[in-house]
N, C-alpha and C positions, 0 to 999 in steps of 0.2 A: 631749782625746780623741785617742787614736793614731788619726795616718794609714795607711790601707791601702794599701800598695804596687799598682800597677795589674795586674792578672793580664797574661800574654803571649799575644797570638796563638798559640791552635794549630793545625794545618797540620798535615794526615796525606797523604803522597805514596805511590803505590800506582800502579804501572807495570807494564807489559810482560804484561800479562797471557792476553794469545793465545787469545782463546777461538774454539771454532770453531760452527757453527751446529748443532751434533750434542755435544750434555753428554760425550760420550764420546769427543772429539778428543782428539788426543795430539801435544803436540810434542816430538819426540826422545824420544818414550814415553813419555814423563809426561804426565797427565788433567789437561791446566792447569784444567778447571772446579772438580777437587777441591781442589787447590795453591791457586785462589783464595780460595775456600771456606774454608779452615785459614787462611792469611793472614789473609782478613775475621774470623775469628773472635778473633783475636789480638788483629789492634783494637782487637774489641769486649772484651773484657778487659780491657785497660790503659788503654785511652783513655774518662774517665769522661765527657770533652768534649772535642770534636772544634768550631770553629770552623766549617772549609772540611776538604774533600778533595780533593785535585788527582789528577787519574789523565793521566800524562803518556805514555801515546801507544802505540801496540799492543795497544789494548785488545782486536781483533779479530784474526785469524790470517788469517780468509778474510774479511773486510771483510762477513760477515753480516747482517743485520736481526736474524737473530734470537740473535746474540752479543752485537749491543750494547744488546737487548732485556735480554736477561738480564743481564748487566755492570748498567742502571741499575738493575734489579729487587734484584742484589747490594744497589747501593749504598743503595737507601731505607729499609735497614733502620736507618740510623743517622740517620735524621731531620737531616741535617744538609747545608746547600748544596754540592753539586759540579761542577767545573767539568772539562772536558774538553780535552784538544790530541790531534793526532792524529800518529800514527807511519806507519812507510814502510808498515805492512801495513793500514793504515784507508784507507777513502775518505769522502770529507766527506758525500755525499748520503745514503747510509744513516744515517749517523751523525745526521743535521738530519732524515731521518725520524722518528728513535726519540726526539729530545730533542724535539718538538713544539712548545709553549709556550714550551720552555727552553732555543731554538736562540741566544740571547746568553750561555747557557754551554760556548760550541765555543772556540775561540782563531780568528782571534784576539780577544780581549778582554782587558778591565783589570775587576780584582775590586777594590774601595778598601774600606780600612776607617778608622779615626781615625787612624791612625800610620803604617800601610803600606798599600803597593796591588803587589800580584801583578799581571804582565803574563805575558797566554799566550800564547807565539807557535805559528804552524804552519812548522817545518822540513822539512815532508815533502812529495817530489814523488811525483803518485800513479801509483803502478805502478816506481817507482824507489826502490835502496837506501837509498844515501848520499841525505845532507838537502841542499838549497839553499832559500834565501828569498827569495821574489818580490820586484823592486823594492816592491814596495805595501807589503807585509811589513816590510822595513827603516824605511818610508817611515812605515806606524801606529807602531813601535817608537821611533823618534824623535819622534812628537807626543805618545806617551805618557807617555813621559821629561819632556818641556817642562813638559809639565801637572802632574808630581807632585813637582816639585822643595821640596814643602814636607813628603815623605813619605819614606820609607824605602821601597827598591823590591826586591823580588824577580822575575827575568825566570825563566820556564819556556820549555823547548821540546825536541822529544824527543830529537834528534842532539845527540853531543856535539861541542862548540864548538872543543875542545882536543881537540890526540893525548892516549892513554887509555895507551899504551905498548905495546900488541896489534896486531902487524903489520897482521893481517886488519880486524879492527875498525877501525882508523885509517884503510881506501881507503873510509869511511862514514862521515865525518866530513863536516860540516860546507863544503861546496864553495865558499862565498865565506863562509866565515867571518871574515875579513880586514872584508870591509862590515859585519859584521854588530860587529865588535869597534874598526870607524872610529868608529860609531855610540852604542858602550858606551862609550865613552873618555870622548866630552865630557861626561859626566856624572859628579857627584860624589854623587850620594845615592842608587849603586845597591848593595847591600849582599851580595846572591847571584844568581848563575846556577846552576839547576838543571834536569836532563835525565835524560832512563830511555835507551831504546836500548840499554847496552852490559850490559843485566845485573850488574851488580855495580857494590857501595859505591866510592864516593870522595870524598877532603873534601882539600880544598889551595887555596892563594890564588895568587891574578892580582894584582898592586898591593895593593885595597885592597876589593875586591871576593874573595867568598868560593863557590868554585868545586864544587858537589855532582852525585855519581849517588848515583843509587838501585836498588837490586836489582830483579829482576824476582820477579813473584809466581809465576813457573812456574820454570823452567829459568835455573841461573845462568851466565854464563862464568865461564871463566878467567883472573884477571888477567895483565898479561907475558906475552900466548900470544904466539907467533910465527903459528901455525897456528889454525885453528876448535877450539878445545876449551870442554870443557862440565867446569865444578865441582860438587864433591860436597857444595858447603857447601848449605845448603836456604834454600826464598823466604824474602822478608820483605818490609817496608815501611819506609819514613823517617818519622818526626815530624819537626816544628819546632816553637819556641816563639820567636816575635817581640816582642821587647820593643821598649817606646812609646821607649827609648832607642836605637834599633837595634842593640842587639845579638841575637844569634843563639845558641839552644840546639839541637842538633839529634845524632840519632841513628838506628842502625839498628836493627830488632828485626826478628828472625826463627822460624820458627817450631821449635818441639823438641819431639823426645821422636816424632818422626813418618817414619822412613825413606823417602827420595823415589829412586825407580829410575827413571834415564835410561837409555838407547837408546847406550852410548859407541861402536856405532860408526856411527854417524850423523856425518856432516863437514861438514855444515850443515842452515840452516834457512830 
């Protein structure tokens, strides 16, 4: 009898999505509820199975109830487990209002499955841009490493880790990311760092560790900006596919066929 090769973890990452507590917010003029909305729908399209969904962090604009009301209400439609981190524009208590029951799907937490185990961290200080992590923060991150040395790990969390090459965006990096990469070092079986924050794709290696963003579902940057700029490419979403070998498939998909009108002259957000 042929053997069946094991199917790979799939993993849909869906970020940045800014909703405000009024379906008719706008950031930088665009109706992120619709942008979301066209993204989810995308999804649900291509992805016949979906694992997990990680939605990494700005899921609120105005840190709402009833944005992150409506965000899970998005999410249920795909019957499938989602875990949550939060970005500079969330606050954790509305957020543990709305998830009820399912307040061990905030970050931080570890999601395990037979092969791998996703860690969510929180990089965000609340009411602040740029990310730093609590001693505690560093402090779970390192016990959750110890524990899953027989797994393949991928670490979430919303700021990115690394300069991004965007003047502006880079004084939003990561403020003791130094601890936070003392901490990734001594480990050998972590296979991705992935984060939302800077709006727009990117894929490149650290050592041996494999380095990911992810677009945002509303409003994209501009890579290389010196200054606040917003691109005309349109949202989307990441997959991954996790194999039991640790390797890594992963892509972006975005939405088409859909004209998305920004506000250009808007100079921030």
């Amino acid at each position: 009898m042929k053997k069946h090769k094991q199917p790979p973890l799939r993993v849909v990452q869906v970020s940045d999505s800014h909703l405000f507590a009024n379906t008719e917010g706008r950031l930088l003029g665009l109706n992120t509820e619709d942008s979301l909305r066209l993204v989810l729908e995308k999804v649900k399209r291509e992805q016949s199975h979906i694992d997990v969904i990680l939605a990494t962090g700005d899921i609120a604009q105005d840190a709402s109830e009833q944005a992150y009301t409506r965000f899970q209400q998005h999410l249920a439609q795909f019957n499938t487990p989602n875990y949550w981190l939060q970005g500079n524009h969330d606050i954790t208590q509305p957020i543990l209002n709305i998830l009820g029951n399912n307040k061990s799907h905030l970050s931080p937490c570890v999601i395990q499955y037979e092969h791998w185990c996703i860690i969510m961290l929180n990089s965000s200080v609340e009411y602040e841009v740029p990310g730093k992590f609590k001693p505690e923060e560093l402090e779970f991150l390192k016990q959750a490493l110890e524990q899953s040395k027989d797994y393949h790990v991928m670490v979430c969390l919303h700021h990115h880790p690394v300069p991004m090459g965007c003047k502006w965006l880079d004084t939003q990096v990561v403020r003791n990311a130094n601890d936070f990469w003392q901490v990734i070092d001594q480990f050998s079986h972590i296979k991705a760092i992935v984060w939302g924050h800077v709006h727009q794709e990117s894929d490149r290696m650290r050592q041996n560790v494999r380095l990911l963003s992810a677009p945002s579902t509303c409003v994209q940057f501009k890579p290389l900006s010196s200054d606040f700029a917003v691109d005309d490419i349109a949202p989307g979403y990441r997959w991954f596919d996790l194999y039991a070998d640790g390797k890594i498939e992963t892509a972006v998909s975005r939405v088409e066929g859909v004209k998305f009108v920004v506000d250009w002259t808007v100079k921030g957000y």
